[in-house]
C-alpha positions in Angstrom: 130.0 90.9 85.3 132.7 91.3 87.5 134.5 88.5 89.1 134.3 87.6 92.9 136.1 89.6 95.7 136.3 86.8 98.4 140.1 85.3 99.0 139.5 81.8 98.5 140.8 79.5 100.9 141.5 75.5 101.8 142.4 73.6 105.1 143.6 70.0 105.3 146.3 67.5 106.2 149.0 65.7 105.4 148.8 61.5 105.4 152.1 59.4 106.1 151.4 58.0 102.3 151.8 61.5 101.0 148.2 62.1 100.5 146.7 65.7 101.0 143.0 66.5 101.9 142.0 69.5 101.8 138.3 71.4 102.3 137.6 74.8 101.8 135.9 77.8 99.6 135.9 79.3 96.2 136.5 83.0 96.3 132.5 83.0 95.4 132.0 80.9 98.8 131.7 77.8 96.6 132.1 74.9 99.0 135.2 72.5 97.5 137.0 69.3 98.5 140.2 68.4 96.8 142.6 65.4 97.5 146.3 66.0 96.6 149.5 63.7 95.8 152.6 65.6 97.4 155.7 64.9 95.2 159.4 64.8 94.8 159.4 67.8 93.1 157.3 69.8 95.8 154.0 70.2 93.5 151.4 69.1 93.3 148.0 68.9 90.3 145.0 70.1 91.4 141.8 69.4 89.3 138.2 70.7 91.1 134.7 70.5 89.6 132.7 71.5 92.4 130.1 73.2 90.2 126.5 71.4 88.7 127.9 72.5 85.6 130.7 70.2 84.0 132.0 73.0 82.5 133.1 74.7 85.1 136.6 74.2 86.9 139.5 75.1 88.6 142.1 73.5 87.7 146.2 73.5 87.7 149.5 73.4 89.5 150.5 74.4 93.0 154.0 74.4 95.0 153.3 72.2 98.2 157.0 72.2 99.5 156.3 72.5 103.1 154.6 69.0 104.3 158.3 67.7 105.2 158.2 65.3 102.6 161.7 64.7 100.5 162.2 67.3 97.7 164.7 65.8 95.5 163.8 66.2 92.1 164.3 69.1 89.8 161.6 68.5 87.1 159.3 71.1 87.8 156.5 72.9 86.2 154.8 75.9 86.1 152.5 76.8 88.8 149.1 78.8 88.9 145.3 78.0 89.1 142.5 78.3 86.4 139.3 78.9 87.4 136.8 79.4 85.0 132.7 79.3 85.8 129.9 79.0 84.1 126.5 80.7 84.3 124.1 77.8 85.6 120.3 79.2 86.5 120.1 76.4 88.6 123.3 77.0 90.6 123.4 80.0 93.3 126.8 80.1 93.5 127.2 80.3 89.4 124.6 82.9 88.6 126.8 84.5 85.8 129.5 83.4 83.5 133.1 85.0 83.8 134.1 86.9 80.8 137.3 84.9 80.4 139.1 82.2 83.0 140.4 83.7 85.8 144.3 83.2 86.7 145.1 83.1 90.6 147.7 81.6 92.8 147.9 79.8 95.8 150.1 80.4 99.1 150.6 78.0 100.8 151.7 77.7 104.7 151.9 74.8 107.3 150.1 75.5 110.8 151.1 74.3 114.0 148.1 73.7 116.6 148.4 75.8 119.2 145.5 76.4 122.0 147.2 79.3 124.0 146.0 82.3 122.6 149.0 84.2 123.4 151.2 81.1 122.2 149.2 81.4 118.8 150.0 85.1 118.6 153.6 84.8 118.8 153.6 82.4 116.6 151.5 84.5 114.0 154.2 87.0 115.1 151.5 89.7 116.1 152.2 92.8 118.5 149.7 93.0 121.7 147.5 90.0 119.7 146.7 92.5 117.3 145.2 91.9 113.7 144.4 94.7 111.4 141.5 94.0 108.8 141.0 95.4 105.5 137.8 94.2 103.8 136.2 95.1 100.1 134.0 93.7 97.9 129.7 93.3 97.4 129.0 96.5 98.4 131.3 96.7 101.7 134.2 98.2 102.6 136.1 99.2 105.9 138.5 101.8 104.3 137.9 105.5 105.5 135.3 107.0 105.9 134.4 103.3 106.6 130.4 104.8 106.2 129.1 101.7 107.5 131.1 101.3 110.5 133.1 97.8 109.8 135.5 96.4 112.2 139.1 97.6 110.7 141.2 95.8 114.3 140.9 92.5 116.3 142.5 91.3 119.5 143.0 87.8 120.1 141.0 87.4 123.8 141.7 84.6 125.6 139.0 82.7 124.0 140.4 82.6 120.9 138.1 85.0 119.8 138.8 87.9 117.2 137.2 90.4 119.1 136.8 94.4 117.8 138.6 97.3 118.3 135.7 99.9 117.7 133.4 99.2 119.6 131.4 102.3 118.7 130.5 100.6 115.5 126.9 100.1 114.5 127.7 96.8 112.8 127.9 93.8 115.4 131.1 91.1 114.9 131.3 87.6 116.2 134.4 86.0 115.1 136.1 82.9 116.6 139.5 80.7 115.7 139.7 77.2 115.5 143.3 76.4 117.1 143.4 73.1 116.0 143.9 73.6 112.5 143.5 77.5 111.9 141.0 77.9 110.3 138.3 80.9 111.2 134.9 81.7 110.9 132.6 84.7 112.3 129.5 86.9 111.5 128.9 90.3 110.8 125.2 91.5 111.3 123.6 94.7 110.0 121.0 96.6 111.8 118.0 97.3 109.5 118.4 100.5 109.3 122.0 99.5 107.6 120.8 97.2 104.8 121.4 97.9 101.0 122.9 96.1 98.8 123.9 93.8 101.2 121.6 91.4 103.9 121.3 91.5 107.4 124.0 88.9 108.1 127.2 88.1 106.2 128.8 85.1 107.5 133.0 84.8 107.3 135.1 82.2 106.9 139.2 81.9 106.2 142.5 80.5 107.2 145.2 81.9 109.3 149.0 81.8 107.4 151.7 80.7 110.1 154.6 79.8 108.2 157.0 83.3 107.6 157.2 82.7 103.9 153.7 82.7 103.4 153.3 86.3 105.0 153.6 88.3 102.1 153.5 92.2 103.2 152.4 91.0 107.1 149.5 89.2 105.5 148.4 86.5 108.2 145.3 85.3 107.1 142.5 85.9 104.8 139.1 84.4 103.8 136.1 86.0 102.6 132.7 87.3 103.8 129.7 85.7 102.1 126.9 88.4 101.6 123.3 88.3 100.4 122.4 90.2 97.8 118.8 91.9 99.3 117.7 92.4 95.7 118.2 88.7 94.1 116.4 86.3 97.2 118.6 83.4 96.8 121.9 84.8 95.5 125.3 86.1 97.3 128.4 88.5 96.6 131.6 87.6 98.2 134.1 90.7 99.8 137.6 89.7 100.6 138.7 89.5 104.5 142.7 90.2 104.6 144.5 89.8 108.4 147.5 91.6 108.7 149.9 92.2 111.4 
């Protein structure tokens, strides 16, 4: 098999006792909850079994230095996630088994609230509210010749909406951003004549990055689309969703 395309993603908060909760997705679209201890050290452990199968995980160590709290000890150790799955009939979201564990890292970045849209913009440090979009995975892709018409830009409108550049496209987009703790979700649905390998809807979720260090290469957010497979009633493929500025 191969392993899923989605960008997985959390939101959460900060308590005054040092406490982090955080709710979010799998990279597969699996639905996870997770409640952190920040530390001295600016890491945290993070240990998720989200799965019906006890076997499955993801599990490990991740740098949390950006909640304010005081950062003075030098005992560290070495970050990175493990996530391993396995297969589970039963389980939609764990129709196969990974080959091996998969290693992947976390970024992560603290967000201001922020209901202006153009106030949110600066802040994301876009030009003209501008996102550029570069999708892949489950059968879709936006990069040229971009056969099946994907959104590849988005404005921020004054709604807060991440609204579509070409408009000529044959695919429709709804997409909005919650200001409060940026976090985004959104739609893209296929006309009929447009289905393969993938349904007539696949829904879109992700998290916007505010914090400079956290924009690697202008990345500003990212997330994942979560596809039906039109083949296999009941199951889904996941395709990454990358923002950039």
């Amino acid at each position: 098999m191969t392993y899923p395309a989605g960008f997985g993603w959390v939101k959460g908060f900060a308590t005054r006792q040092g406490g982090v909760i955080l709710t979010g997705m799998l990279g597969d679209a699996k639905p996870v909850s997770a409640s952190l201890r920040a530390s001295a050290s600016g890491q945290a452990v993070v240990w998720m079994q989200p799965y019906r199968s006890r076997a499955s995980y993801v599990g490990g160590v991740i740098d949390v230095k950006n909640i304010t709290q005081t950062l003075n000890s030098t005992a560290r150790l070495s970050s990175g996630l493990t996530w391993h799955r396995q297969a589970d009939t039963a389980d939609s979201y764990a129709p196969s088994s990974f080959v091996a564990p998969l290693q992947i890292s976390a970024w992560v970045s603290r967000f201001v609230p922020n209901s202006s849209y153009t106030g949110l913009a600066t802040a994301l440090g876009l030009t003209d509210r501008l996102f550029t979009l570069e999708t892949d995975g489950a059968g879709l892709s936006n990069a040229t010749p971009n056969l099946r018409g994907l959104p590849t830009k988005f404005r921020l409108d004054s709604g807060l909406r991440l609204a579509p550049l070409n408009n000529a496209t044959t695919v429709q987009w709804s997409g909005v951003v919650n200001p409060l703790d940026g976090s985004f979700s959104g739609a893209l649905v296929f006309p009929s004549a447009a289905r393969s390998s993938v349904g007539i809807r696949a829904n879109a979720y992700g998290v916007l990055l505010q914090d400079a260090q956290a924009q690697l290469d202008g990345l500003v957010g990212g997330g994942l689309l979560r596809t039906p497979i039109e083949t296999r009633a009941g199951l889904f493929g996941s395709a990454m969703l990358q923002l950039s500025k």
